[in-house]
C-alpha positions in Angstrom: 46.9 63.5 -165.3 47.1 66.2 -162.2 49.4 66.0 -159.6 49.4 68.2 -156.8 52.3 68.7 -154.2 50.8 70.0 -150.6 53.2 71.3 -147.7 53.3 69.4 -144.6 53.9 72.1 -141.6 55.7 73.0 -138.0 53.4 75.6 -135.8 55.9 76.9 -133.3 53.4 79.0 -131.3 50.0 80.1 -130.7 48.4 76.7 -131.5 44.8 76.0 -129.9 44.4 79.9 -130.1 43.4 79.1 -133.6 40.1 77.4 -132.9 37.0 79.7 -133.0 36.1 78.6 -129.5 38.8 81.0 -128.2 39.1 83.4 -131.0 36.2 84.4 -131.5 36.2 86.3 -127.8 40.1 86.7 -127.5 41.5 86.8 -130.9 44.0 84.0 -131.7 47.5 83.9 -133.0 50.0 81.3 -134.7 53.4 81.3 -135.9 54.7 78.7 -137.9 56.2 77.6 -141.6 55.4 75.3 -143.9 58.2 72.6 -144.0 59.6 71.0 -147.6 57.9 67.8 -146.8 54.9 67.0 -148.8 51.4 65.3 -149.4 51.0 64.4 -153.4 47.7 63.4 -154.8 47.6 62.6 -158.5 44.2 62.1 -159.9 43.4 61.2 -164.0 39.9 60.6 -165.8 38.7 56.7 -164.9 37.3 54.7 -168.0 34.9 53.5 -165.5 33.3 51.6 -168.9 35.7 49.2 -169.2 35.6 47.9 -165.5 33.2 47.2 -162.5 33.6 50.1 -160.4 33.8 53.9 -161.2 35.9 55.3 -158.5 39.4 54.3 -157.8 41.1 55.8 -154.4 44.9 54.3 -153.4 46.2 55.5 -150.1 46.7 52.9 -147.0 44.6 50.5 -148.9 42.9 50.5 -152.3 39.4 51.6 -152.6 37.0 50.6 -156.2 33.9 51.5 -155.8 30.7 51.6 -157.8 30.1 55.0 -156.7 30.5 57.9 -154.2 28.3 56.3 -151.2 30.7 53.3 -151.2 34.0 55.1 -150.1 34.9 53.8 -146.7 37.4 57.1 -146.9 34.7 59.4 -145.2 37.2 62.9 -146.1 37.1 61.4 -149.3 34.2 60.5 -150.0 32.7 64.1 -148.6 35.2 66.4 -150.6 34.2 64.3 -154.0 30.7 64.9 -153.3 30.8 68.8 -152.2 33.0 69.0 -155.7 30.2 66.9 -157.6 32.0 64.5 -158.4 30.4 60.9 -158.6 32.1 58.8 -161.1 35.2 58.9 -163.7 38.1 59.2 -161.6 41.3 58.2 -160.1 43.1 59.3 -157.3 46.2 58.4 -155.8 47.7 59.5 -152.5 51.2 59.2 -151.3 53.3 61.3 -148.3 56.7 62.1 -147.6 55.9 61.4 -143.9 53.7 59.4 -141.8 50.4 60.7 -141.1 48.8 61.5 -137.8 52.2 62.6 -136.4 51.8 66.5 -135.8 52.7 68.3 -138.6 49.1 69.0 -140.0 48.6 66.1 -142.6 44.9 65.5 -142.6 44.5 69.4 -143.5 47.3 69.0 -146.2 44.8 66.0 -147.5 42.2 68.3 -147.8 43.7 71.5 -149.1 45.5 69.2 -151.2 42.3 67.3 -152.8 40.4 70.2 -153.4 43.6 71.9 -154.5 43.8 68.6 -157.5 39.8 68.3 -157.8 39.2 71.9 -159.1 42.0 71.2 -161.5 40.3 68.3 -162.8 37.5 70.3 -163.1 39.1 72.9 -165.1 39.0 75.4 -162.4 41.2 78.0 -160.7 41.2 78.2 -157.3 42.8 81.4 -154.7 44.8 80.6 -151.4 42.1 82.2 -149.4 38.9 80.2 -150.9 40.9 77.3 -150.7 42.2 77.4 -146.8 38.5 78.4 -147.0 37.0 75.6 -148.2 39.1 73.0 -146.2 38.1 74.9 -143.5 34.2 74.5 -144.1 34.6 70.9 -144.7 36.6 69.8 -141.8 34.4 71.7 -139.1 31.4 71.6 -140.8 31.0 68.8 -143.3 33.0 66.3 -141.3 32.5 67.6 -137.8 36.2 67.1 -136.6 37.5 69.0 -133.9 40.2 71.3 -135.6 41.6 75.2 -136.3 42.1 77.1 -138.8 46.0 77.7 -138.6 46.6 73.6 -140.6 44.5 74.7 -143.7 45.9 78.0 -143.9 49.8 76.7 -143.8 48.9 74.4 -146.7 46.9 76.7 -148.8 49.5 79.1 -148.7 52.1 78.3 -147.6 55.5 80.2 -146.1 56.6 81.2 -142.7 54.1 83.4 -141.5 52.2 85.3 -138.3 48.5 84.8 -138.9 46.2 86.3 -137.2 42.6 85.3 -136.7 39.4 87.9 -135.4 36.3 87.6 -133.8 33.9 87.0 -136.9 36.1 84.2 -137.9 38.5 86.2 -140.8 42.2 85.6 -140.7 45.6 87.6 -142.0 48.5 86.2 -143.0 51.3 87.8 -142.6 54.7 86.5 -144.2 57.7 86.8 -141.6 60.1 89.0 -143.4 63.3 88.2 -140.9 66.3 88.6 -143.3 68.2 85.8 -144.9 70.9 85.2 -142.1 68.4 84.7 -139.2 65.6 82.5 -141.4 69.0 80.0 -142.2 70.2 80.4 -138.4 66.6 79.4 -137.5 66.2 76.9 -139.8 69.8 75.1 -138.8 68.7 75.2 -135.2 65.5 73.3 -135.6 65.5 69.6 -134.8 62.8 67.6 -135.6 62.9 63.7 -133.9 60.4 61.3 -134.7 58.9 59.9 -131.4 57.4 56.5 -133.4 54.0 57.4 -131.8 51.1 58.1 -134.5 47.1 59.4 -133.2 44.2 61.4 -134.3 44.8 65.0 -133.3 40.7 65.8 -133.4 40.7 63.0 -130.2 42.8 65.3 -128.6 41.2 68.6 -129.2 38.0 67.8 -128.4 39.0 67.1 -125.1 41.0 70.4 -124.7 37.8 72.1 -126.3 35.8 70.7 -123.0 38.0 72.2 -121.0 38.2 75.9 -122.5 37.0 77.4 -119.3 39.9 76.0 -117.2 42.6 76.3 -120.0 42.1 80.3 -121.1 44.8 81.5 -118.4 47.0 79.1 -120.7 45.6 79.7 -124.0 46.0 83.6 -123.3 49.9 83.1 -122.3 50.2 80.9 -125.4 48.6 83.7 -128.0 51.0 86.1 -125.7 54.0 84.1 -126.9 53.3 84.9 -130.1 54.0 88.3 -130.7 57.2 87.7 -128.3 58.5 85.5 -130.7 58.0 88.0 -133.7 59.1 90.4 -131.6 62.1 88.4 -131.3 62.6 87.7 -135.0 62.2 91.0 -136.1 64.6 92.6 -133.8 67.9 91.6 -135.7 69.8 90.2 -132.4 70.5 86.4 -131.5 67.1 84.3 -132.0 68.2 81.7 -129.1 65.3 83.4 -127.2 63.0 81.3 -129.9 64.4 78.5 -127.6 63.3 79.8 -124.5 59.8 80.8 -125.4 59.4 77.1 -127.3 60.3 75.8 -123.8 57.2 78.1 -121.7 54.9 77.4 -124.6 55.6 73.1 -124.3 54.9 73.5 -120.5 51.8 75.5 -120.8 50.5 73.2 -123.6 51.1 70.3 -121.6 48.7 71.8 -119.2 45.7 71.9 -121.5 45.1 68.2 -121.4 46.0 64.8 -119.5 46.6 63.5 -122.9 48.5 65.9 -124.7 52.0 64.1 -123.2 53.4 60.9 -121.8 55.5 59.2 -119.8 57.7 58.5 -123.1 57.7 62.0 -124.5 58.7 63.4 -121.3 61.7 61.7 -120.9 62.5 62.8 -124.3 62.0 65.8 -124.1 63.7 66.0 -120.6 67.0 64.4 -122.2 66.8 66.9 -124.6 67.3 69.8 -122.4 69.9 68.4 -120.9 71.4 67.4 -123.9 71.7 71.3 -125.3 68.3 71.9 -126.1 67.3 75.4 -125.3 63.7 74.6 -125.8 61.2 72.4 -128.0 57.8 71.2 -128.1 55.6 67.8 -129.6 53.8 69.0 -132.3 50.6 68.9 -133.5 48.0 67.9 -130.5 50.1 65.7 -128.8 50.2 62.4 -127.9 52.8 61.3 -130.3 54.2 62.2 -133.4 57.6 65.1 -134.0 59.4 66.4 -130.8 60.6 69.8 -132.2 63.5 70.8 -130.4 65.9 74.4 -130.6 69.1 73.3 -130.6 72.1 75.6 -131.0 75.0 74.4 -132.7 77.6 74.5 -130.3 74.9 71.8 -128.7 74.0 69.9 -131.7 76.7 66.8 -131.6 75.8 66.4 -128.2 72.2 66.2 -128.7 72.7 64.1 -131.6 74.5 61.5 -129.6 72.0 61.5 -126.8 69.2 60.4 -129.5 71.2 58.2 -131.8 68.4 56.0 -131.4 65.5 57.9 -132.4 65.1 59.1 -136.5 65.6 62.8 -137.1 63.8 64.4 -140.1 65.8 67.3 -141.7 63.6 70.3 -143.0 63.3 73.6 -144.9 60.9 76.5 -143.4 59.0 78.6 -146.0 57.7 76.0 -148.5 55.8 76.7 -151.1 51.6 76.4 -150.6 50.2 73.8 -152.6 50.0 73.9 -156.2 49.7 71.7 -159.5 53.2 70.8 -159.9 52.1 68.8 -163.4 49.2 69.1 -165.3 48.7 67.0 -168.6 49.3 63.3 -170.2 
C-alpha cells in the first residue's frame, strides 16, 4: 500500500499571469505557499482475479470497472493510461477540504496521482518532471483551461516567487523572509469559507477570451508581484501585503463578469470594514475561500462580523507532495 499526502495551496498574487497565453510575450509571476491542508490518495495492487472488475477508484462515488475505457473519472482515467496502467489496482481519494473551492485541488489530484502511480510502479520521480507532467496532462491531455503556478505549488511545495519565461520554463524561488515575519504573515491570514463550490477552467476560459482587453490588468497584477517580495524582503511591517491584496482583488475582479458576485462582494465589503486591510477570493472566482489580511488588533472584530461563516486555520510553507507510507 502507497499513500501519498499532496498540498492544497493559497496564490496571493500574480495569478492568470501564469498561463502561457500571457507569459509567453510578457513573462508571468506568482506568489503564493502551499498551505497544511492536503489531498491523500492511497492506491494497493487489485486481485482483479477474484472479482468482476479490475479497477477500483473511491472518491465522490465508487468506480469498478472492467477496465481503463470504463472510468467515468476522465483525469483518472487519462493519468492511468499515460502511466500504462490498465488493470490491478486500487485507488482511494480523500481531502482535507472541499474541492473546487480555490485553493488549487484538481492540480493537487494530479500531481498527487502521478506522485502515488510512479510509486506503484517502482519509480522515482523529481519536483520538476512531476509539476511537469501534471502540467502536460491538464493542458494537453485533458484540454482544461489552467496555469502552471497549481502544479508547481503541489509538486514542490513551500512559499515561493516563481517565475515563468517566454519558452514556457519556470523558477522557483523559496521566499527566505525570516522566522518573525513568515509567523506574523501567517497569523494575519484569514481564510473564510464562502459555501460556494465551481470549476475554475469555466472561469478561465472566459478570462482567456478576453486577454486582449485584460493585459493592462494582467500587467498591474504581475507588477504586484515583485512589490510584494519587495515588501517581504525588506525587514519592516508587512501590513502593506494587505494593501496590495486589496488592488490585486479589484483588478482581478475586472478580468471577468464571473469571477465575483453579489454574495462575495458583500463579504468582502464587511470585511474591510471589519479590520481587514485587504483580501482576495481565491482560485478563479466564483466561490470557494475569501482570503482576507487581517491584523490582530482587528482580528476579534472581524471575527464577530463573520461568526456565521466557517474559518479554516492554516500553515504557509507545506511540504510538496510525497509518499508519506509505502509498504503493507
Amino acid at each position: 500500500m502507497i499513500i501519498v499526502r499532496t498540498p492544497l495551496r493559497i496564490s496571493l498574487f500574480g495569478g492568470g499571469t501564469d498561463f502561457p497565453e500571457y507569459f509567453k510575450a510578457n513573462g508571468g509571476g506568482v506568489i503564493g505557499s502551499a498551505i497544511d491542508k492536503y489531498i491523500y490518495h492511497t492506491l494497493s495492487h487489485f486481485p482483479s482475479w477474484l472479482f468482476e472488475h479490475k479497477i477500483r477508484f473511491a472518491y465522490r462515488i465508487v468506480e469498478q470497472v472492467p477496465d481503463v475505457e470504463h472510468i467515468k473519472h476522465r483525469p483518472f482515467k487519462e493519468i492511468l493510461k499515460y502511466h500504462g496502467i490498465h488493470e490491478n489496482i486500487e485507488v482511494n481519494l480523500a481531502s482535507d477540504l472541499p474541492s473546487f473551492t480555490g485553493l488549487g485541488s484538481s492540480s493537487s489530484f494530479t500531481v498527487g496521482l502521478i506522485k502515488g502511480l510512479n510509486a506503484f510502479k517502482g519509480q522515482l520521480i523529481g519536483m520538476k518532471e512531476l509539476a511537469q507532467t501534471a502540467i502536460h496532462l491538464e493542458r494537453n491531455v485533458l484540454e482544461e483551461s489552467v496555469g502552471f503556478q497549481d502544479q508547481l505549488f503541489a509538486s514542490y511545495g513551500g512559499f515561493n516567487h516563481i517565475k515563468f519565461y517566454g519558452n514556457e520554463s519556470f523558477d522557483v524561488e523559496r521566499i527566505n523572509v525570516n522566522e518573525g515575519q513568515t509567523q506574523e504573515l501567517s497569523d494575519n491570514l484569514i481564510l473564510l469559507y464562502t459555501g460556494m463550490t465551481r470549476r475554475a477552467s469555466d472561469i478561465e476560459e472566459e478570462k482567456l477570451k478576453r486577454m486582449d482587453k485584460n493585459l493592462s490588468s494582467l500587467d498591474r497584477m504581475y507588477a504586484c508581484v515583485d512589490e510584494a517580495r519587495k515588501v517581504l524582503s525588506s525587514g519592516d511591517s508587512i501590513d502593506d501585503i494587505g494593501h496590495l491584496l486589496d488592488e490585486s482583488w479589484q483588478l482581478k475582479r475586472s478580468l471577468s463578469g464571473d469571477v465575483t458576485n453579489p454574495h462575495i462582494d458583500d463579504a468582502y465589503k464587511l470585511g474591510m470594514q471589519s479590520g481587514a486591510l485587504g483580501g482576495k477570493l481565491l482560485g478563479a472566482g466564483g466561490g470557494g475561500f475569501l482570503l482576507f489580511y487581517v491584523p490582530k488588533r482587528e482580528q476579534h472584530r472581524f471575527r464577530s462580523a463573520f461568526s456565521n461563516m466557517h474559518e479554516v486555520a492554516v500553515t504557509l510553507n507545506a511540504q510538496g507532495s510525497s509518499v508519506i507510507h509505502a509498504g503493507s
